[in-house]
C-alpha positions in Angstrom: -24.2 13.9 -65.1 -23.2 10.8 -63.6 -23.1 10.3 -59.6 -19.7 8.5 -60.4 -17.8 11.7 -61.7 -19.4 14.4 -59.4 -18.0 12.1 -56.2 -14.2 11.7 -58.1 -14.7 15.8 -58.5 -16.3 16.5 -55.1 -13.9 13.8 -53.3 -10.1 14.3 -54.5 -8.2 11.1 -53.2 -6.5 10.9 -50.2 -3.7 8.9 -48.2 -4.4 8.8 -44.4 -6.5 12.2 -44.2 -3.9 14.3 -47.1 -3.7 14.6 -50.4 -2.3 11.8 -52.6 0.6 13.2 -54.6 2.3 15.5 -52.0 2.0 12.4 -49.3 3.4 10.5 -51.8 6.0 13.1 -52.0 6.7 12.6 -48.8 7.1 9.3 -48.2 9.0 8.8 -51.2 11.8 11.3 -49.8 11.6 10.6 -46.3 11.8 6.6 -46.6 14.8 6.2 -48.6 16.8 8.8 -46.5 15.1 7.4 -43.4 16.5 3.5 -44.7 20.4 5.0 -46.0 20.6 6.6 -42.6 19.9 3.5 -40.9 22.0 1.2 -42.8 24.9 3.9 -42.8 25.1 5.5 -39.6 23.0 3.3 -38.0 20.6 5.9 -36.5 17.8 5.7 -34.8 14.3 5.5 -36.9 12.1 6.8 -34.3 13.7 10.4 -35.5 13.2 9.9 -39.2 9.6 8.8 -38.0 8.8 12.0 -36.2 9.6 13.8 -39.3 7.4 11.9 -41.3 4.7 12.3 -39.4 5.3 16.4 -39.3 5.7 16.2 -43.2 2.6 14.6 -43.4 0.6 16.8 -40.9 2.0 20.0 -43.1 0.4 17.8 -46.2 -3.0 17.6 -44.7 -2.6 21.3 -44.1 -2.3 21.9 -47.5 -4.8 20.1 -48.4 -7.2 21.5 -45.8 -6.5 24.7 -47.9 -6.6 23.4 -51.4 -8.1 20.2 -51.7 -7.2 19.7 -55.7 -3.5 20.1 -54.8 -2.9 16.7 -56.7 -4.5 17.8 -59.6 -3.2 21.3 -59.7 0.4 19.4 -59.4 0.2 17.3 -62.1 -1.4 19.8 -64.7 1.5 22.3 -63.6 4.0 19.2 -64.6 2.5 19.2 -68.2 2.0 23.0 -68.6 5.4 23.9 -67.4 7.1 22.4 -70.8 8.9 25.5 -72.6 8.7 26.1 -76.2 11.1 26.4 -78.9 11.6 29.4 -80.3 11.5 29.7 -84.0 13.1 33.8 -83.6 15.2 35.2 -80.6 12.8 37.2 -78.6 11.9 37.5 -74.8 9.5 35.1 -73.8 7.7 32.2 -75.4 6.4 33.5 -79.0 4.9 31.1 -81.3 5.1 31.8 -84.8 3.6 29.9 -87.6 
């Protein structure tokens, strides 16, 4: 095998120490809410910021535990799609 692929196996990517898709997660929640808050209520950012930053320390957590989170994610997200049934039975049944 190539040394290319083993490192993209061996080495998941990573966003400031966690793993890319739930950081992503994270700052794509926490930023918009963080930014209407502001511009609303005008509250203070340093509160949004602290959550943020515990948000991402619970990331790298997770990815300390299971380092192909991001992968595991997005394979869920294509192997969660439900069939249709062709009969009315319990379950997902495929029949020809």
């Amino acid at each position: 095998m190539r040394e290319v692929i083993l490192k993209a196996v061996a080495n998941p990517p990573k966003i400031m120490w966690g793993p890319f898709l739930p950081t992503l997660l994270n700052m794509g929640i926490q930023f918009p809410i963080m930014f209407m808050f502001v511009g609303v209520v005008q509250a203070n950012p340093l509160w949004f910021m602290t959550s943020i930053v515990i948000g991402h320390l619970i990331c790298i957590g997770i990815g300390l535990k299971e380092p192909h989170i991001s992968a595991m994610i997005q394979a869920y997200g294509q192997a969660a799609k439900t069939s249709n049934n062709l009969y009315k039975v319990k379950g997902n049944k495929f029949a020809p």
